[in-house]
PDB file as gemmi writes it, atoms N, CA and C in Angstrom:
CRYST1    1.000    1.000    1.000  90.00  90.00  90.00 P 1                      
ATOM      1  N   UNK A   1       0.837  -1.177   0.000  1.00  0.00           N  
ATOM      2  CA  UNK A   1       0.000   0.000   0.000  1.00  0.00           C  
ATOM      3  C   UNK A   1       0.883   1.241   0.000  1.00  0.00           C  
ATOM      4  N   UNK A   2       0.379   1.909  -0.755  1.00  0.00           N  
ATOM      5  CA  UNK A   2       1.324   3.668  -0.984  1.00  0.00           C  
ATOM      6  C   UNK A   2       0.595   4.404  -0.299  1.00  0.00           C  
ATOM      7  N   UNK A   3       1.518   4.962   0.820  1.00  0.00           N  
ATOM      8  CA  UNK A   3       1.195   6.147   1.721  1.00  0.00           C  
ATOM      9  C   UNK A   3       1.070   7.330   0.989  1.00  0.00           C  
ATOM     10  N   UNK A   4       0.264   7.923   0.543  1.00  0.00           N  
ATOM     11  CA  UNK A   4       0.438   9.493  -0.287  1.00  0.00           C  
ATOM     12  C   UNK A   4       1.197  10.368   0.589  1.00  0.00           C  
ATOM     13  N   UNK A   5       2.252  11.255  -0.229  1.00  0.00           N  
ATOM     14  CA  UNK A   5       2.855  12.105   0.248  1.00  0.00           C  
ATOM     15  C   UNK A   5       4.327  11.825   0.439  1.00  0.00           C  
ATOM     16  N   UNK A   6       4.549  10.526   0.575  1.00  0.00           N  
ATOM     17  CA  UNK A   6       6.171   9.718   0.906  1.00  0.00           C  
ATOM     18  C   UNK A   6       6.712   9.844  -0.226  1.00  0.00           C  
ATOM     19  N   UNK A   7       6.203   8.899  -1.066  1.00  0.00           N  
ATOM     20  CA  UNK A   7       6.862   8.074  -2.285  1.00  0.00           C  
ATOM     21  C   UNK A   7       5.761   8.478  -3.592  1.00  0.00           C  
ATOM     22  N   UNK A   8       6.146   8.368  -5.034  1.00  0.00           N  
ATOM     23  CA  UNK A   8       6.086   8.830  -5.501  1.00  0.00           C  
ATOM     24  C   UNK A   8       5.256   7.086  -6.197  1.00  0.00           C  
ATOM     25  N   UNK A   9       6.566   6.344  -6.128  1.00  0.00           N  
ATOM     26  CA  UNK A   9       5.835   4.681  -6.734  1.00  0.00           C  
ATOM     27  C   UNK A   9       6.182   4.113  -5.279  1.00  0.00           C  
ATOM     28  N   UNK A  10       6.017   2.262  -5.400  1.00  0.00           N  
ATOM     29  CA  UNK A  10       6.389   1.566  -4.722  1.00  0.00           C  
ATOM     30  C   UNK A  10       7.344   1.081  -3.814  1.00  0.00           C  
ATOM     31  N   UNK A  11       8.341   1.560  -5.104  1.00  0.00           N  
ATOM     32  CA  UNK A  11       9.898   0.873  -4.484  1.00  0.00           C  
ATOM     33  C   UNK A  11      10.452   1.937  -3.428  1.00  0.00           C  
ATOM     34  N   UNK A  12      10.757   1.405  -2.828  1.00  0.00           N  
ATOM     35  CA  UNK A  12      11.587   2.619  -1.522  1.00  0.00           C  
ATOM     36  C   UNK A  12      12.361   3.272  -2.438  1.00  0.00           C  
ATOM     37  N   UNK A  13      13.408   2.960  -3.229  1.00  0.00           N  
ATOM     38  CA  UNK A  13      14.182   3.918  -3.781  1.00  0.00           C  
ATOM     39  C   UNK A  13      13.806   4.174  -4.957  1.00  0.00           C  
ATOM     40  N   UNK A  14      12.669   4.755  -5.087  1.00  0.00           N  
ATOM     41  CA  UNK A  14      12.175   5.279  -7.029  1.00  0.00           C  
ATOM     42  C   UNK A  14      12.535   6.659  -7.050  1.00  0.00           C  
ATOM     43  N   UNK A  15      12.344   7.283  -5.632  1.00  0.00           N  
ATOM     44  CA  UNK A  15      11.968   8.667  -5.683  1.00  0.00           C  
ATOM     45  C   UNK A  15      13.751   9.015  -5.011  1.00  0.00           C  
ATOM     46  N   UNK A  16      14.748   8.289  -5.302  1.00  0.00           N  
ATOM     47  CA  UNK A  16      16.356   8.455  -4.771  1.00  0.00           C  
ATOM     48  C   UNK A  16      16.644  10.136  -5.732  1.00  0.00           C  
ATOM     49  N   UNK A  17      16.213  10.393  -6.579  1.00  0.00           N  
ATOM     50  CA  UNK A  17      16.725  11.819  -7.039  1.00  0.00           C  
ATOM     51  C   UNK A  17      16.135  13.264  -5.562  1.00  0.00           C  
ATOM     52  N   UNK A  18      15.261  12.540  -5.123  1.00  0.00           N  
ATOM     53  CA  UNK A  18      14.822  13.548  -4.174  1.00  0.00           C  
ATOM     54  C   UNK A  18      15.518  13.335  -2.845  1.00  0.00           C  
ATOM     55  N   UNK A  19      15.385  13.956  -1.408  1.00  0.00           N  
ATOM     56  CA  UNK A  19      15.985  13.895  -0.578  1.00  0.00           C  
ATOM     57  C   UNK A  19      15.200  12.819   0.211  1.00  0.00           C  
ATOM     58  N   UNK A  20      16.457  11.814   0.776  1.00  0.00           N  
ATOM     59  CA  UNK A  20      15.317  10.831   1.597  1.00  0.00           C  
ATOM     60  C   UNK A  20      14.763  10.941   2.598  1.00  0.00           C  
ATOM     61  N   UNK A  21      13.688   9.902   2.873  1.00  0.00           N  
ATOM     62  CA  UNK A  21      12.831  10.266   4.246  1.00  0.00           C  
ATOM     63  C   UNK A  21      13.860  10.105   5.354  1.00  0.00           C  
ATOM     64  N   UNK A  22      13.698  11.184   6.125  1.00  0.00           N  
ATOM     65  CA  UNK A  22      14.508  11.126   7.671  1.00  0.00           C  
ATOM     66  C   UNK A  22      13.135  11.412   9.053  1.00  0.00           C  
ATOM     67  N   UNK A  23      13.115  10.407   9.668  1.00  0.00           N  
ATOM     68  CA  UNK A  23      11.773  10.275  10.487  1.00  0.00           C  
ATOM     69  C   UNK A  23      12.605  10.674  11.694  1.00  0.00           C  
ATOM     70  N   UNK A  24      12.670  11.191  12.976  1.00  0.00           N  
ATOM     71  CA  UNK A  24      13.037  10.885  14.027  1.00  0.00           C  
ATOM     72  C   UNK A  24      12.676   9.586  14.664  1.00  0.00           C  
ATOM     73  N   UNK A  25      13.374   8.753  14.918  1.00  0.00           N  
ATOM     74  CA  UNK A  25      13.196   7.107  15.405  1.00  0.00           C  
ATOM     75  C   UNK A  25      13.726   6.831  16.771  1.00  0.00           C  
ATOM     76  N   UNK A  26      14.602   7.444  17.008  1.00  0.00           N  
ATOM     77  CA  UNK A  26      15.702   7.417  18.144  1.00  0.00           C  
ATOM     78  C   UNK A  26      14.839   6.925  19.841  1.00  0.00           C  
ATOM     79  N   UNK A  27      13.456   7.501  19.678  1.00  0.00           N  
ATOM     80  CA  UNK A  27      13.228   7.597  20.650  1.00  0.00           C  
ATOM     81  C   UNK A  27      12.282   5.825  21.625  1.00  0.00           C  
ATOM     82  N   UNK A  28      12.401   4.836  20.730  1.00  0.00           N  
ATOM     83  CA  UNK A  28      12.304   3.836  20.583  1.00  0.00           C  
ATOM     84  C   UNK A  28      13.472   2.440  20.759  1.00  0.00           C  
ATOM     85  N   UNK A  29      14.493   3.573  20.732  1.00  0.00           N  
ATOM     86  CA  UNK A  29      15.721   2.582  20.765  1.00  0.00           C  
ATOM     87  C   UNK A  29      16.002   1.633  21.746  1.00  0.00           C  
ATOM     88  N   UNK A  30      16.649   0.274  21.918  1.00  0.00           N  
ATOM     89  CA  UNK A  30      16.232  -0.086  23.168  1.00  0.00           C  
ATOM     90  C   UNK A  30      17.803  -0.280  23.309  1.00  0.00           C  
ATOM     91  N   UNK A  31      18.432  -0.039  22.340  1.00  0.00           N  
ATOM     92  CA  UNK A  31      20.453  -0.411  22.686  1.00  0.00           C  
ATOM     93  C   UNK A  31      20.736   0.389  22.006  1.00  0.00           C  
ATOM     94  N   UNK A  32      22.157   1.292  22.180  1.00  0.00           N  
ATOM     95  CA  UNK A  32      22.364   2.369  20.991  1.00  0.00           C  
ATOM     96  C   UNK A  32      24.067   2.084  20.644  1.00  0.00           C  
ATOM     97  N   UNK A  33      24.279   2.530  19.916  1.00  0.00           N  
ATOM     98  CA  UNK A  33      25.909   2.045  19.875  1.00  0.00           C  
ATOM     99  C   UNK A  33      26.670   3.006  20.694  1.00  0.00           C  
ATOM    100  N   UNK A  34      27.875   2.184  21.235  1.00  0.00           N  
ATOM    101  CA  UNK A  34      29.311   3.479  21.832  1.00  0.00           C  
ATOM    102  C   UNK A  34      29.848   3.335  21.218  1.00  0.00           C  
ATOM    103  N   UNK A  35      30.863   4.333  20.723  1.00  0.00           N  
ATOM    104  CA  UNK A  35      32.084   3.600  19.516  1.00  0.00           C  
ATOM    105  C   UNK A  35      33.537   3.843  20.994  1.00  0.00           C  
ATOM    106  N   UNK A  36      34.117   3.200  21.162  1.00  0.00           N  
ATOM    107  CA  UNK A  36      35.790   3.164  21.573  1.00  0.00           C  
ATOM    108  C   UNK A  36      36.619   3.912  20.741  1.00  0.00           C  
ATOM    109  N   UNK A  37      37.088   5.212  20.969  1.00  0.00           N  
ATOM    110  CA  UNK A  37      37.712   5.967  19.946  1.00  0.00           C  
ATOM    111  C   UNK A  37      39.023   5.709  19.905  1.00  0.00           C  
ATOM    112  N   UNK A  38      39.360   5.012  21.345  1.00  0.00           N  
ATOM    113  CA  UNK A  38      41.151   4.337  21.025  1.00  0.00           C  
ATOM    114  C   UNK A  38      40.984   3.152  20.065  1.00  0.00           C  
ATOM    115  N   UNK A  39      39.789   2.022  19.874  1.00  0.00           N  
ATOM    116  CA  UNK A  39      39.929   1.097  19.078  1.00  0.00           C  
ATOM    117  C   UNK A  39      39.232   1.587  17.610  1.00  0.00           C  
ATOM    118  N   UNK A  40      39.107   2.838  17.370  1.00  0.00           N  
ATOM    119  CA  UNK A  40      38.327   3.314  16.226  1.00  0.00           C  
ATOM    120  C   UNK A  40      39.794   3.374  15.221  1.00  0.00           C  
ATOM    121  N   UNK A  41      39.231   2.582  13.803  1.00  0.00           N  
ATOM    122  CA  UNK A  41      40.525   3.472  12.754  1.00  0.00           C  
ATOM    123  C   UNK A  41      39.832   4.284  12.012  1.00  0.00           C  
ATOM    124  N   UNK A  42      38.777   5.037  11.669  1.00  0.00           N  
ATOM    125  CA  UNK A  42      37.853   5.477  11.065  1.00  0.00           C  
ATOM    126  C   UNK A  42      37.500   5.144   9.665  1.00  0.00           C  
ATOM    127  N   UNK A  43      37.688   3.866   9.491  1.00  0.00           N  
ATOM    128  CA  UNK A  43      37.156   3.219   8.118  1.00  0.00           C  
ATOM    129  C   UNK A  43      35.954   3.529   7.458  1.00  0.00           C  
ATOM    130  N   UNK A  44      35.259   3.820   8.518  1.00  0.00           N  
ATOM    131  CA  UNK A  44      33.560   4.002   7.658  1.00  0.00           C  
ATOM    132  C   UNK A  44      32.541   2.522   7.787  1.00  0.00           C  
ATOM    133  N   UNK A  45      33.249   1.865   8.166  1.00  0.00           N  
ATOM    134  CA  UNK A  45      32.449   0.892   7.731  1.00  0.00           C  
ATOM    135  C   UNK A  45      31.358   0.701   8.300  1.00  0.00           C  
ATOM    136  N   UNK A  46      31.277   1.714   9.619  1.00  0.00           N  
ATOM    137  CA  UNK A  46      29.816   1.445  10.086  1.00  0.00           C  
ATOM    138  C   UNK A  46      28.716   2.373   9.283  1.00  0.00           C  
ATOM    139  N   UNK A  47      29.250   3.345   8.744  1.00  0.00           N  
ATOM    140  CA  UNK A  47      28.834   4.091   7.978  1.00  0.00           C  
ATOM    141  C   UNK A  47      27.969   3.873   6.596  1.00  0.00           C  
ATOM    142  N   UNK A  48      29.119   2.968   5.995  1.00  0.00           N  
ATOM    143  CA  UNK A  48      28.193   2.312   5.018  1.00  0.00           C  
ATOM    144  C   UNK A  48      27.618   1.395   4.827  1.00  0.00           C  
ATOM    145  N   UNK A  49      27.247   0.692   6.173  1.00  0.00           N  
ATOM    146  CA  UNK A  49      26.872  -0.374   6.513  1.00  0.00           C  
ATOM    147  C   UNK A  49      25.010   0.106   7.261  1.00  0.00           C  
ATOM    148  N   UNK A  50      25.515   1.293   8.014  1.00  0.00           N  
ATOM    149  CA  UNK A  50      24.182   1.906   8.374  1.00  0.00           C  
ATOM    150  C   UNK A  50      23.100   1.780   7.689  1.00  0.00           C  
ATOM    151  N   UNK A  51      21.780   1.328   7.924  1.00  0.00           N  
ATOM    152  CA  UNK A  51      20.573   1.072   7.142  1.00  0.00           C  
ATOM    153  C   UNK A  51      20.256   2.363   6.915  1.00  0.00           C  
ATOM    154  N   UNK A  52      20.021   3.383   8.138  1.00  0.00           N  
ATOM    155  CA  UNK A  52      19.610   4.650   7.980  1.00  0.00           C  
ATOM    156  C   UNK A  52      20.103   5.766   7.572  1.00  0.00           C  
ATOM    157  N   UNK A  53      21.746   5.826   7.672  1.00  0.00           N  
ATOM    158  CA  UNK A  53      22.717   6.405   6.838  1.00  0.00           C  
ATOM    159  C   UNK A  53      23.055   7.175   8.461  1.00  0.00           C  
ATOM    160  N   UNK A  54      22.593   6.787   9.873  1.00  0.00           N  
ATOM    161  CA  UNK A  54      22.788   7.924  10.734  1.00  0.00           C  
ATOM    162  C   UNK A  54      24.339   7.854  11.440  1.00  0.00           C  
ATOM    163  N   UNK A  55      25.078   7.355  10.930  1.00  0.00           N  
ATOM    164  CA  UNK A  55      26.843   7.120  11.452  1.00  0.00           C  
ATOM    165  C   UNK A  55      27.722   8.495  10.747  1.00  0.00           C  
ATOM    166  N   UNK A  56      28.192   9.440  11.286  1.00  0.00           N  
ATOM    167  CA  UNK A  56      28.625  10.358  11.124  1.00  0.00           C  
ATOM    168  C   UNK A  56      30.061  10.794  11.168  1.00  0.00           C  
ATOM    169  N   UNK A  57      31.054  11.217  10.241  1.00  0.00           N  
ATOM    170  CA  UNK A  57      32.157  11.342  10.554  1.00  0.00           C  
ATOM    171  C   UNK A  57      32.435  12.129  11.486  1.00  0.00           C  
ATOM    172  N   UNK A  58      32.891  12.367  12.877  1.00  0.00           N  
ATOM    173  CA  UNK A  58      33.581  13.468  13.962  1.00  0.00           C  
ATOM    174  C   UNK A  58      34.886  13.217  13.777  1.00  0.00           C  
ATOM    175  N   UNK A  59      35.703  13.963  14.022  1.00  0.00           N  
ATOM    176  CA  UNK A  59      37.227  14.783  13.520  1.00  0.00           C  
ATOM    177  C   UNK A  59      38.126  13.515  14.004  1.00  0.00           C  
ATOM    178  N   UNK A  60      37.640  12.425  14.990  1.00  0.00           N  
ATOM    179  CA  UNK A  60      38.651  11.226  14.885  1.00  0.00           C  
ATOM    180  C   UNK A  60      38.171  10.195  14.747  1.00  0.00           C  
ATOM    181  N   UNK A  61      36.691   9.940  15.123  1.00  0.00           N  
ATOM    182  CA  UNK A  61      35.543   8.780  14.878  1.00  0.00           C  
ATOM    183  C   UNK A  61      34.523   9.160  14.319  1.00  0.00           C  
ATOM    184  N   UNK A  62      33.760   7.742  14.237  1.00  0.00           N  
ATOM    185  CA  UNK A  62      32.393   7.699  13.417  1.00  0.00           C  
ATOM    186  C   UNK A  62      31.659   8.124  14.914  1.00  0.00           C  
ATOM    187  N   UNK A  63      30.805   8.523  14.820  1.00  0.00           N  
ATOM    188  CA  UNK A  63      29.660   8.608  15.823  1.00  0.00           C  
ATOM    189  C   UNK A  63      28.056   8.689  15.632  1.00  0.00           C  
ATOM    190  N   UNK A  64      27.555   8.151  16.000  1.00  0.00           N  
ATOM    191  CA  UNK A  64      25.689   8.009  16.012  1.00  0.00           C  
ATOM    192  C   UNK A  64      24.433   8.864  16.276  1.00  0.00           C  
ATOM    193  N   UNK A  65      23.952   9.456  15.133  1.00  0.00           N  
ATOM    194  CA  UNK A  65      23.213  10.536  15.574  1.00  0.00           C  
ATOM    195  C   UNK A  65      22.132   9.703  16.310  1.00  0.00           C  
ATOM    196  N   UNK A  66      22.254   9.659  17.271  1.00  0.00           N  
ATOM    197  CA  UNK A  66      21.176   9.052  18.234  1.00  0.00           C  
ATOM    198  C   UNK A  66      19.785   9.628  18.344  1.00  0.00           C  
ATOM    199  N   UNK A  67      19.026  10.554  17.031  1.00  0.00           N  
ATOM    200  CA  UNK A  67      17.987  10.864  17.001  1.00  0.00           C  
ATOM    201  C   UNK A  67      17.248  10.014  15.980  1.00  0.00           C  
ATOM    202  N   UNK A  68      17.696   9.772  14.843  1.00  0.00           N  
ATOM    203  CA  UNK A  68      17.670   9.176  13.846  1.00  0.00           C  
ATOM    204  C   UNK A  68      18.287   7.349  14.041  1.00  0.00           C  
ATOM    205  N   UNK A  69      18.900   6.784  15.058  1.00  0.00           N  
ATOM    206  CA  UNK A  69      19.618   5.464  15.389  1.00  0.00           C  
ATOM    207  C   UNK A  69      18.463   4.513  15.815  1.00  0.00           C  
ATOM    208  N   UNK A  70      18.446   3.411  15.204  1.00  0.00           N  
ATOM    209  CA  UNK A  70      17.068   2.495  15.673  1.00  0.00           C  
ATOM    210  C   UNK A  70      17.952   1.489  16.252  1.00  0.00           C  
ATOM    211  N   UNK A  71      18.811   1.416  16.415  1.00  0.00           N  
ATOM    212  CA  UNK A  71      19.919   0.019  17.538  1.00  0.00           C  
ATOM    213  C   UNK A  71      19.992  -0.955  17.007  1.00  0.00           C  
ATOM    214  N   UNK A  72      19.815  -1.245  15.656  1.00  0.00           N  
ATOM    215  CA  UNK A  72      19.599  -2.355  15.329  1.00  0.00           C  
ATOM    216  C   UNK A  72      21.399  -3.130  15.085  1.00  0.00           C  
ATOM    217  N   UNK A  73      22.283  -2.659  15.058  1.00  0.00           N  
ATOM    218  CA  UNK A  73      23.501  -3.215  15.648  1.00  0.00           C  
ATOM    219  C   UNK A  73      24.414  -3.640  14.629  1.00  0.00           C  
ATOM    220  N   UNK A  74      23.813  -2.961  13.206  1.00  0.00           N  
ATOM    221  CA  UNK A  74      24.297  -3.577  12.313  1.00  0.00           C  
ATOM    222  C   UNK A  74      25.653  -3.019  12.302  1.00  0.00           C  
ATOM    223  N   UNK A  75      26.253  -1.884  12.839  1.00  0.00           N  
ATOM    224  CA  UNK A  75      27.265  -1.156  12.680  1.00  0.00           C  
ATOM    225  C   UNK A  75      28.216  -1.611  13.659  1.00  0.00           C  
ATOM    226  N   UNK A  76      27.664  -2.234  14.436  1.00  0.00           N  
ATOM    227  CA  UNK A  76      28.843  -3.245  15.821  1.00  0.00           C  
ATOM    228  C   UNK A  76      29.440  -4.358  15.134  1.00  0.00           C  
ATOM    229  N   UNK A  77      28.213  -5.155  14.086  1.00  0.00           N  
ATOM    230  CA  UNK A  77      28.916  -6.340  13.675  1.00  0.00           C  
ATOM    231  C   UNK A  77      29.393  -6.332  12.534  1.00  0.00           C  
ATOM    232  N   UNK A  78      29.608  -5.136  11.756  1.00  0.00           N  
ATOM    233  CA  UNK A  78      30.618  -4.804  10.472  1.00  0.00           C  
ATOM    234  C   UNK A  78      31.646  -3.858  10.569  1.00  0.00           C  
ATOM    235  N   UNK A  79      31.846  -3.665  12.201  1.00  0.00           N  
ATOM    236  CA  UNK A  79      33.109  -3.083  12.500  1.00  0.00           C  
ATOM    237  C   UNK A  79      34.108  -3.874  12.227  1.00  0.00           C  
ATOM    238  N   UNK A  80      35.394  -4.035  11.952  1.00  0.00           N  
ATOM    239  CA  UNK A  80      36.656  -4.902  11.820  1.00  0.00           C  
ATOM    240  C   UNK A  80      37.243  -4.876  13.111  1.00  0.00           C  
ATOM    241  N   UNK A  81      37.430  -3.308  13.651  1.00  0.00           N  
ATOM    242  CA  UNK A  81      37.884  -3.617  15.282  1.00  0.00           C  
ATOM    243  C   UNK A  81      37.113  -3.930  16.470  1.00  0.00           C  
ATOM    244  N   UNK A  82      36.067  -4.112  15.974  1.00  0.00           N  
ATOM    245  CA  UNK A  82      35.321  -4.111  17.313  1.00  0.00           C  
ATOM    246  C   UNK A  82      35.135  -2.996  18.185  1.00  0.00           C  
ATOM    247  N   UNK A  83      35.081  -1.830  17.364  1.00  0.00           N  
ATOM    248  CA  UNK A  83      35.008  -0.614  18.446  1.00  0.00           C  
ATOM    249  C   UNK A  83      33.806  -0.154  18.567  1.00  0.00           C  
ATOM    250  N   UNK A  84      32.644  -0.748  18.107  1.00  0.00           N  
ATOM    251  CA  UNK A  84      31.418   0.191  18.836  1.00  0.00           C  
ATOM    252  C   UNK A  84      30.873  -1.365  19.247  1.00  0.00           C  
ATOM    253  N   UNK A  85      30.721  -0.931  20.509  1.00  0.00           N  
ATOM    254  CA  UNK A  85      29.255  -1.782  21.468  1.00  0.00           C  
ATOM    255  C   UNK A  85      27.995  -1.818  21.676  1.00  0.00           C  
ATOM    256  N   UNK A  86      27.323  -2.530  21.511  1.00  0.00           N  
ATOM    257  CA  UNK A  86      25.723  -1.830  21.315  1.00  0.00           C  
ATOM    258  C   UNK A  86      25.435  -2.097  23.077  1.00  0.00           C  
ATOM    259  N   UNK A  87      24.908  -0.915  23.465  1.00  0.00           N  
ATOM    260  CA  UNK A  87      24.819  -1.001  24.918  1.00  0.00           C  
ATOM    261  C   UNK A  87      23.282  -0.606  25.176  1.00  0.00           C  
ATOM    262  N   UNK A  88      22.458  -1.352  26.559  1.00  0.00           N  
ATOM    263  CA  UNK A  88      20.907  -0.971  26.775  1.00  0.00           C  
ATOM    264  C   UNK A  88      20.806   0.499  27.496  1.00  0.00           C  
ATOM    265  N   UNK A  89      19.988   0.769  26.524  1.00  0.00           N  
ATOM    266  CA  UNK A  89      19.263   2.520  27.007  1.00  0.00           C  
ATOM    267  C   UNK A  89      19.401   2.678  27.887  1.00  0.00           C  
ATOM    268  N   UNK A  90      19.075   1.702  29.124  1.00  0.00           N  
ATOM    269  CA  UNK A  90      18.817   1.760  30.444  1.00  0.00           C  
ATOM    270  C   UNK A  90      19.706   2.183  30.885  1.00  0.00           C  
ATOM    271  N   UNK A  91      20.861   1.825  30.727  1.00  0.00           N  
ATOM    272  CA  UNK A  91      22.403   2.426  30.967  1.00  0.00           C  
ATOM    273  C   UNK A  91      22.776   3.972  31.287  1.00  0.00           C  
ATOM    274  N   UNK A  92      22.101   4.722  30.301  1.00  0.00           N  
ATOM    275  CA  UNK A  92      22.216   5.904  30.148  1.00  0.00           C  
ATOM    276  C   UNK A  92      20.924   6.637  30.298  1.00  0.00           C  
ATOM    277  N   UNK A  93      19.892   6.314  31.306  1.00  0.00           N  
ATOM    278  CA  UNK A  93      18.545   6.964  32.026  1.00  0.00           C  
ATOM    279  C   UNK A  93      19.612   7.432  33.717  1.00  0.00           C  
ATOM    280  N   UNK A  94      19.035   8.886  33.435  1.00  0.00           N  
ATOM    281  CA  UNK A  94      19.279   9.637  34.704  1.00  0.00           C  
ATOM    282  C   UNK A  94      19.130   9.454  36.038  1.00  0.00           C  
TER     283      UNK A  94                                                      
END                                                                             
């Protein structure tokens, strides 16, 4: 079923000449990634591995816009060093 207003056809990527959908999701997350910036080499690879595209270059690591991050962990297990951990929300409640 086509939501009017999203997409233009079917396929998620028909309408790729336009800018993609960015939903805020973050707030659902139930694990979010840490990256280890001593075990970071900044390859990218979580980057292009990201479903949502939300892995961001900072001036020595990748880092997670945690508004846009749904935890889904794919960026922990296509790291090569093992530098980001997917850790529970709960962790980081005040």
């Amino acid at each position: 079923m086509l939501i009017k207003g999203y997409f233009n056809y079917e396929g998620p990527w028909s309408d790729a000449q336009k800018e993609l959908l960015c939903m805020n999701t973050g707030s659902w997350r139930t694990k979010r990634p840490v990256i280890n910036p001593e075990l970071c080499i900044d390859c990218g690879f979580c980057s292009l591995y990201c479903p949502v595209q939300c892995m961001t270059d900072a001036k020595e690591y990748f880092t997670a816009d945690l508004n846009f991050c749904k935890g889904c962990g794919i960026c922990a297990n296509e790291c090569p060093r093992k530098a980001i951990e997917m850790k529970p929300e709960a962790d980081f409640l005040n």
